[in-house]
C-alpha positions in Angstrom: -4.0 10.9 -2.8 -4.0 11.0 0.9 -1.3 11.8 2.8 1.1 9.5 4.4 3.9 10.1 7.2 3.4 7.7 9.7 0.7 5.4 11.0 0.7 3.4 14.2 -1.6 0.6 14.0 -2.8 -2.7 15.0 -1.6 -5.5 12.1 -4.2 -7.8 10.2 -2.5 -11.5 8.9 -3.5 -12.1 5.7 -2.1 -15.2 5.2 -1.4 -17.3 2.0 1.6 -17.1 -1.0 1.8 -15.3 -3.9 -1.7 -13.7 -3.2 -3.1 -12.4 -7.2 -4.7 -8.7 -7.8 -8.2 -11.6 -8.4 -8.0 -12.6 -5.0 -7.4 -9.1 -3.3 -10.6 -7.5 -5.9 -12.3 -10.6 -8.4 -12.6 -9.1 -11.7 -16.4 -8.9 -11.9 -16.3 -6.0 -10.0 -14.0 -3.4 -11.4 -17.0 -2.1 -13.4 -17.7 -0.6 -10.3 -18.7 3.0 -9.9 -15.5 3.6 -7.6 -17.1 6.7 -6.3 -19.1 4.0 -3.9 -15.5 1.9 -2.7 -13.9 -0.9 -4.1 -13.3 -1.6 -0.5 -16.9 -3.4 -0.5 -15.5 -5.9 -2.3 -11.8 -6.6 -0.8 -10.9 -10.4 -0.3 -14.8 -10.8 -1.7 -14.7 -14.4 -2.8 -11.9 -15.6 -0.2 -13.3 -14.1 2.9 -16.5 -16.2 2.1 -18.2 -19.4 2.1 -19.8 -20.9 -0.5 -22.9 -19.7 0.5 -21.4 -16.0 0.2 -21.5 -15.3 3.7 -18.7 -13.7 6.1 -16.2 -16.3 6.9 -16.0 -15.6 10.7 -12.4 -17.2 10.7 -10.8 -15.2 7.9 -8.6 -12.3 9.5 -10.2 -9.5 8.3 -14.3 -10.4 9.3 -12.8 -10.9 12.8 -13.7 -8.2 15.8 -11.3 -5.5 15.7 -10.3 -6.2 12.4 -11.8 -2.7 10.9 -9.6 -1.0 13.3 -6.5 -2.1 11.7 -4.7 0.2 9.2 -1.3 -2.0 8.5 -1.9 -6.0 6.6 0.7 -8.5 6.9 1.2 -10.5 3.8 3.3 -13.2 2.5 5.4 -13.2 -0.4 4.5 -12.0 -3.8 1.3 -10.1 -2.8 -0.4 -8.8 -5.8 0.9 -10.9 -8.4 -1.1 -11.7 -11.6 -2.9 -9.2 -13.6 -2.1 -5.2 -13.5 -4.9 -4.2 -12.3 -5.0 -0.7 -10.4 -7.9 -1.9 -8.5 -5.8 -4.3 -6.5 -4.6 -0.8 -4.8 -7.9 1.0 -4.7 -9.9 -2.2 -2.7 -6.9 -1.7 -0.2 -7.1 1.7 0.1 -11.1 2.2 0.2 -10.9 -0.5 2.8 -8.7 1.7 5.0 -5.6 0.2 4.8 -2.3 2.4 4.8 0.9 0.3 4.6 1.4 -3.5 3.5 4.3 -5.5 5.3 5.7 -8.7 3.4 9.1 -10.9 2.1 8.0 -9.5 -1.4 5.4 -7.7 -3.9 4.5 -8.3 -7.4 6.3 -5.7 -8.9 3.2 -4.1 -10.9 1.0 -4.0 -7.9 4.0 -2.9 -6.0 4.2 0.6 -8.2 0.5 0.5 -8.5 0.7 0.9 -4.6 2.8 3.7 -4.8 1.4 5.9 -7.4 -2.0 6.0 -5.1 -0.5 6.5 -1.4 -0.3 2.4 -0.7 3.2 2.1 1.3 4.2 -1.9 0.9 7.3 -2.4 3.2 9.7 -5.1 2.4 10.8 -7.0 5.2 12.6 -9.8 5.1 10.8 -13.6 5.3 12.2 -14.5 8.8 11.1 -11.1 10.1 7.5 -11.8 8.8 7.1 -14.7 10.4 8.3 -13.1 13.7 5.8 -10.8 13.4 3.4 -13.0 12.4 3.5 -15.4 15.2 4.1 -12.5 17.8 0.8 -11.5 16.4 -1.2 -14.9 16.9 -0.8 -14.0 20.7 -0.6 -10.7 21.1 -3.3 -8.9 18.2 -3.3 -5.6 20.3 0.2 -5.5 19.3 1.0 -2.1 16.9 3.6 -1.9 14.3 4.9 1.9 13.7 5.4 2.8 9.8 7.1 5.9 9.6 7.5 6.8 6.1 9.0 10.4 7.2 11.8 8.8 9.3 12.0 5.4 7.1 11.6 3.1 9.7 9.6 0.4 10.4 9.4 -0.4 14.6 7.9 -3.7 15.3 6.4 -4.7 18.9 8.2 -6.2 21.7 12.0 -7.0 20.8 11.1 -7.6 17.4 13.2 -4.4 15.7 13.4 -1.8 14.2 14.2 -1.7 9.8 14.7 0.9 7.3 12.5 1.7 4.6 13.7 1.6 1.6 11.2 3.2 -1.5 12.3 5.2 -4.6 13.1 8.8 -3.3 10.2 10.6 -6.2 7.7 8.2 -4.9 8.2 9.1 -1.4 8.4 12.7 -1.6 4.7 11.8 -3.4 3.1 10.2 -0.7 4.2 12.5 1.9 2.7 15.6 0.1 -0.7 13.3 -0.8 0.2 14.3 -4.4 0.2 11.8 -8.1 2.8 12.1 -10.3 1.1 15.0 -12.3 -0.1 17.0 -9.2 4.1 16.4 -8.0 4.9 18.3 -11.6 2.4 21.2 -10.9 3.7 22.2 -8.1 6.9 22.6 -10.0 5.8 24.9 -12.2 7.6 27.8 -10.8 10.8 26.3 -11.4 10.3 24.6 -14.7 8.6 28.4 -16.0 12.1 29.9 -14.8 14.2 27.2 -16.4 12.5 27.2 -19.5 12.7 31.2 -19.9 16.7 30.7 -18.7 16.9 27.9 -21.6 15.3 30.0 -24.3 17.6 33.0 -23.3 20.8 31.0 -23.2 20.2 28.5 -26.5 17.6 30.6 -28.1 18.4 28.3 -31.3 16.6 25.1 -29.8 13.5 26.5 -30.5 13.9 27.6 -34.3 
């Protein structure tokens, strides 16, 4: 997992309600050797015509798009199926942070396991932002996970951040869950030789 503390970015709208994990990756391709980037296939079929080429007028196939490190969604992004790979087309694809009224909640601790930060903001906020955006897409949005505070352009506000404390301390070492516990070990090694010493009977 990479690393997260804060990223200042230009904001891509993807726009459209309760967005599925088949829309953000279809399932054809999670057979996928990941090793080459599920990022390949983000948005596949939505971002295209029916003849499977680009879409010129879907947000991310337009210039500048690559650029941007922060999406702004609508609400229940991710729904549907569990799928991890929902998070890993995201993340291959460069993006860092996801901004929307709500998450599915699967996709929503998928997200945070791998070093995804989705920031809940609430619906009038979005649609601030969003229409801010339609005339200004140089426009950056701050996401500091460090402080917990997300700055929007213009007069548009600032917002706590709000994730589960473990989850945060994860993403801003870079490390999983089981990485998180290794680098315990000194302290559960001492504990455990301070437990068998104290109730040496727990072990019998």
């Amino acid at each position: 997992m990479k690393a997260f503390t804060r990223e200042t970015s230009t904001v891509v709208v993807v726009p459209g309600m309760n967005c599925d994990t088949d829309q953000i990756i279809p399932a054809r391709f999670l057979k996928a050797d990941r090793a080459q980037g599920y990022g390949q296939f983000l948005f596949h079929d939505i971002r295209r015509d029916s003849d499977g080429n680009l879409n010129p007028d879907f947000p991310l196939n337009r210039p500048g798009a690559e650029q941007a490190r922060i999406l702004l969604v609508e609400d229940n992004f991710g729904c549907g199926s569990s799928r991890e790979g929902a998070v890993y087309a995201l993340i291959d694809a460069g993006i860092r942070a996801l901004i929307a009224p709500s998450f599915g909640d699967i996709f929503y601790n998928n997200a945070l396991k791998n070093g995804l930060v989705p920031v809940r903001l609430p619906r009038e906020h979005c649609e601030a932002l969003a229409s801010y955006l339609a005339s200004h897409p140089e426009a950056e949005v701050t996401v500091d996970l460090e402080a917990e505070q997300l700055t929007l352009p213009a007069d548009l506000g600032q917002f706590p951040i709000s994730i589960d404390p473990f989850a945060r301390e994860c993403i801003l070492k870079g490390l999983d869950e089981m990485e998180m516990t290794f680098s315990l070990m000194d302290q559960i090694t001492a504990f455990e030789a301070k437990r068998m010493q104290e109730c040496p009977w727990l072990d019998r």
